[in-house]
C-alpha positions as a Markdown table, in Angstrom:
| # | Residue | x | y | z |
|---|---|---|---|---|
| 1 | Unk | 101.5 | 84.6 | 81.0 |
| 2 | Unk | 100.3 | 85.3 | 84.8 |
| 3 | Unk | 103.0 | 84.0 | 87.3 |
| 4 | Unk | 102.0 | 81.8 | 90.2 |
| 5 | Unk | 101.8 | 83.8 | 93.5 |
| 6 | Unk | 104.5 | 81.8 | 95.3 |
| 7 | Unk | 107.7 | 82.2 | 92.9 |
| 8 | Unk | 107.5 | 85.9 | 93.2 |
| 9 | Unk | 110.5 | 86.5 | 95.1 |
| 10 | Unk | 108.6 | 89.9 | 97.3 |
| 11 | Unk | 105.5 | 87.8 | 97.4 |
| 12 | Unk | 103.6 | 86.1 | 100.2 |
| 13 | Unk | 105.7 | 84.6 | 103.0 |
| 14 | Unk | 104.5 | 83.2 | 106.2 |
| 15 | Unk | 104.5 | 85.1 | 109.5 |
| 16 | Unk | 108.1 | 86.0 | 111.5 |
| 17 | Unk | 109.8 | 84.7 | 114.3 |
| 18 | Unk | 108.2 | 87.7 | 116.0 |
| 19 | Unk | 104.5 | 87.4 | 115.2 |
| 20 | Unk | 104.9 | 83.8 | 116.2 |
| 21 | Unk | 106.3 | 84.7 | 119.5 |
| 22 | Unk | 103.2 | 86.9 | 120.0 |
| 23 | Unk | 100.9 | 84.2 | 118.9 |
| 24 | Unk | 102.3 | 81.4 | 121.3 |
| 25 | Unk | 102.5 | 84.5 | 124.2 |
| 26 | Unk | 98.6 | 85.0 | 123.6 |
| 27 | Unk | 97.6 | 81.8 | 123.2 |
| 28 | Unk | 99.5 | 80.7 | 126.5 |
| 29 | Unk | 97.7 | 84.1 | 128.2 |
| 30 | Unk | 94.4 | 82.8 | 127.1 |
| 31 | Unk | 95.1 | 79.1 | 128.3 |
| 32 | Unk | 96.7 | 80.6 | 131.2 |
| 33 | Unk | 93.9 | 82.7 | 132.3 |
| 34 | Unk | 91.5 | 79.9 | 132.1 |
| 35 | Unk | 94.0 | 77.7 | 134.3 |
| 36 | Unk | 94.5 | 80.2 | 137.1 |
| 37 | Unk | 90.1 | 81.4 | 136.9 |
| 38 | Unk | 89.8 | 77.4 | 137.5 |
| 39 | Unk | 92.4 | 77.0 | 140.3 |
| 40 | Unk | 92.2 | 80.2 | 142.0 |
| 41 | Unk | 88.3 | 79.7 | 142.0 |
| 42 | Unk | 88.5 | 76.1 | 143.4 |
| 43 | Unk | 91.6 | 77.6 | 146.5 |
| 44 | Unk | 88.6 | 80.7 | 146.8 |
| 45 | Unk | 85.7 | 78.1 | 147.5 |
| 46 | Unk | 88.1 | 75.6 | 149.8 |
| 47 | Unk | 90.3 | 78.2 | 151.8 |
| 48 | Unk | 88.5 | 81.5 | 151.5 |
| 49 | Unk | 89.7 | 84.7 | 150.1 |
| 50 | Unk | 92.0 | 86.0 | 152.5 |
| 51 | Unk | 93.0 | 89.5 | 153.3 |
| 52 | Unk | 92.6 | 90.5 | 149.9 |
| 53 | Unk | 89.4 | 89.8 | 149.4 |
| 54 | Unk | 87.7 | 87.6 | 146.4 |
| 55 | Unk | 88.3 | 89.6 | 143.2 |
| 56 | Unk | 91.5 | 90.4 | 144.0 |
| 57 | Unk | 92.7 | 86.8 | 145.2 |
| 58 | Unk | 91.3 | 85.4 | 141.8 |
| 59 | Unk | 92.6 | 88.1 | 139.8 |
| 60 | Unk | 96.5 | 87.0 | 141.4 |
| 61 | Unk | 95.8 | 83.6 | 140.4 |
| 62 | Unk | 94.6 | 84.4 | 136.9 |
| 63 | Unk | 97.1 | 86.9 | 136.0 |
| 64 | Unk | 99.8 | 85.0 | 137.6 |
| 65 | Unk | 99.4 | 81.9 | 135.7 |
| 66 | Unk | 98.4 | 84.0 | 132.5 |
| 67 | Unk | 102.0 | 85.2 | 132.8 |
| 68 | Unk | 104.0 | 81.9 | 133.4 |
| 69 | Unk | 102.2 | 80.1 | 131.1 |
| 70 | Unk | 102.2 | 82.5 | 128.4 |
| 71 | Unk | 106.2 | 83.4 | 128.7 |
| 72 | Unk | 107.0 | 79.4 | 128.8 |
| 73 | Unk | 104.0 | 79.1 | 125.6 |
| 74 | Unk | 105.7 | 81.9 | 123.7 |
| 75 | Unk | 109.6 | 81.1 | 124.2 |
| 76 | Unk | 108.6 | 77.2 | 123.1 |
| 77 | Unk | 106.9 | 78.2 | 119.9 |
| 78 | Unk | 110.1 | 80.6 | 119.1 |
| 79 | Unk | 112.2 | 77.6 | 119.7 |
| 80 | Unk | 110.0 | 75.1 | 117.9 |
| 81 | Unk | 110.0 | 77.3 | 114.5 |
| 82 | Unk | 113.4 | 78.4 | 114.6 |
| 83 | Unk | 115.3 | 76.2 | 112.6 |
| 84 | Unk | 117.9 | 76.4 | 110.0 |
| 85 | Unk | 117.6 | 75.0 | 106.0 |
| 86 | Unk | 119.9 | 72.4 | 106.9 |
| 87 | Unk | 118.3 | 71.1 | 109.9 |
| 88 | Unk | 114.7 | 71.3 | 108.2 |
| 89 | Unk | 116.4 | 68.9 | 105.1 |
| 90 | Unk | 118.3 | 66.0 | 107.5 |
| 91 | Unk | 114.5 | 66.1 | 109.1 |
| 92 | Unk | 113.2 | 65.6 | 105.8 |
| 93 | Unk | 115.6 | 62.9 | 104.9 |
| 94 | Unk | 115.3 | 61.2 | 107.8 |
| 95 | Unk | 111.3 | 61.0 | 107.8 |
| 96 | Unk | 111.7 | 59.4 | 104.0 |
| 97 | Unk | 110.7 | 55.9 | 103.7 |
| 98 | Unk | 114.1 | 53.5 | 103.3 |
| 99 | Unk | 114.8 | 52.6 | 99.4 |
| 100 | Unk | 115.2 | 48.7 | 99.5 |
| 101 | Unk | 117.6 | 47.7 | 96.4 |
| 102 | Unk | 117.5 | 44.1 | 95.1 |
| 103 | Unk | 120.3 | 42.1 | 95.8 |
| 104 | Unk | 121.9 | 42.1 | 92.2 |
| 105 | Unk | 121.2 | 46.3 | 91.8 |
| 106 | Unk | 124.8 | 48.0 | 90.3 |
| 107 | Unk | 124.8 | 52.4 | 90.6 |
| 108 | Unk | 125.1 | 53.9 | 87.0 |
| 109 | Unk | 129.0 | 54.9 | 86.4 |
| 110 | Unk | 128.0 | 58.6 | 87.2 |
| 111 | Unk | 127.8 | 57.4 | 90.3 |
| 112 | Unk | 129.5 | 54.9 | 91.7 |
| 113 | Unk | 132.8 | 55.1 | 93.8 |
| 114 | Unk | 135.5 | 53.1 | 92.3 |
């Protein structure tokens, strides 16, 4: 009889703690990049390039807020998915919908404190 691909203990698992720091890092560099093409576009247009010249000006902008926003994107998805079992369960609990009892309701013996 076949076994089911997730209760092989070597099987699948989802990705590390590591490849979801590169994800949030690259998705932050992409949103970055897009942020700082935007801004340091709009700064080029109002105030001019400066010393530096146009390409060079924009290319501060983009790679500087690529950076920042990718750093802060890639540390906060770390933290976000970096939990322990016990944590992730007292969410779970705590997310359940309350059991109302009626009023007359009595535990089974196995369970009740007495």
């Amino acid at each position: 009889m076949p076994v089911p691909v997730g209760s092989i203990p070597g099987g699948q698992h989802g990705p590390s703690t590591f490849d979801k720091l590169k994800m949030g890092g690259m998705m932050g560099g992409s949103v970055g990049l897009i942020i700082g093409f935007i801004f340091g576009f709009t700064n080029i247009l109002r105030y001019g390039p400066g010393p530096n010249g146009m390409m060079r000006t924009l290319g501060q902008y983009m790679l500087g807020s690529a950076a920042t926003f990718g750093f802060f994107m890639a540390i906060g998805t770390t933290i976000r998915t970096d939990s322990s079992a016990m944590a992730a369960e007292a969410f779970a609990k705590a997310q359940r919908r309350p059991v109302v009892l009626p009023a007359r309701y009595r535990l089974p013996k196995e369970e009740r404190r007495e």
